[in-house]
C-alpha positions, 0 to 999 in steps of 0.5 A: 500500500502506498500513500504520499505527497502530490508534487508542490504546485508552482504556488503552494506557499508551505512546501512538502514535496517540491519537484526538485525532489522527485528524483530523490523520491523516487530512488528513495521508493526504489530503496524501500520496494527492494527492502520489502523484495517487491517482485512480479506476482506482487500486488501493490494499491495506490491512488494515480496523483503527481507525485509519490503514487505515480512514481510508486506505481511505475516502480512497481509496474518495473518490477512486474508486480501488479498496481491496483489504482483508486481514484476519488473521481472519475479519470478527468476530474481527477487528472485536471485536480491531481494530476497536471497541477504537478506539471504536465509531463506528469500525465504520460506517466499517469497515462502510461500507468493506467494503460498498463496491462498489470494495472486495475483501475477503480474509480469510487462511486459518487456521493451526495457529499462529493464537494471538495471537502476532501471527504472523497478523498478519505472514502478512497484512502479507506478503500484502498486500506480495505483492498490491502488488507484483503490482500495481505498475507499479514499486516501490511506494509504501508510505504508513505512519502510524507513530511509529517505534517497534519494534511491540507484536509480529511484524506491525505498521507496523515489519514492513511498513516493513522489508518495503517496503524490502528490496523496494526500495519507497519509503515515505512516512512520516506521522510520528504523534507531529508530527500534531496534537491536536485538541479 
């Protein structure tokens, strides 16, 4: 299971995860994937944003292990609000993912509550832990790109966290404020 940080827009005004770090990040899930012997056969959950999901699932997908992604909304919806705002090489990625014969794609249900409050966003977050944990041959693993930081609203990487651990997950934190720039 993964959860993390979308890659700071151009205008975010506290920084989590900026792009200079991307790199970092990703040879940082790299690290992480190879702790835990990620292979083909495996089947890993995640959402489909900028940023630490996109680079999570194709680190996966390179590996031959299977990605199941969660969206909180249909795939337009969701790439214009999750996607492009990191910038818009970042939809081949999603694109390349998603088109991925060992990726499944789950798109949740609306709601009557499906404003931008972020209550999706923790519907999805939920589901995902569901589908991992039906998954699991044990407690699951948790890989998280996160800076530590109470989230922006309900559903981010913090919800996740505490989610995991009440269900007696481990969680394997990539810390995103230790990574790196690059130039």
């Amino acid at each position: 299971l993964f959860s993390g940080h979308m890659v700071d827009r151009p205008d975010r005004t506290l920084p989590r995860f900026p792009a200079n770090r991307v790199a970092a990040a990703a040879l940082a899930i790299h690290a992480e994937l190879d702790t835990l012997g990620v292979a083909a056969g495996d089947r890993a959950v995640t959402s489909g944003a900028s940023g630490g999901d996109l680079l999570f699932a194709l680190d996966c997908l390179a590996r031959g292990a299977a990605i199941e992604i969660y969206l909180p909304y249909p795939r337009d919806r969701f790439v214009q609000s999750s996607v492009v705002p990191g910038g818009i090489h970042w939809l081949a990625m999603f694109d390349e993912v998603i088109g991925h014969p060992l990726t499944a794609l789950h798109v949740m249900p609306p709601t009557d509550d499906d404003a931008e409050d972020g209550n999706t966003y923790a519907r999805c977050n939920l589901a995902m832990l569901r589908r991992a944990l039906q998954l699991a041959r044990g407690p699951i693993d948790l890989v998280c790109l996160w800076d530590g930081s109470v989230g922006d609203g309900p559903g981010g990487t913090e919800h996740m966290v505490d989610a995991v651990r009440a269900h007696g997950g481990r969680v394997h934190w990539i810390d995103s404020r230790t990574l790196s720039d690059s130039a």
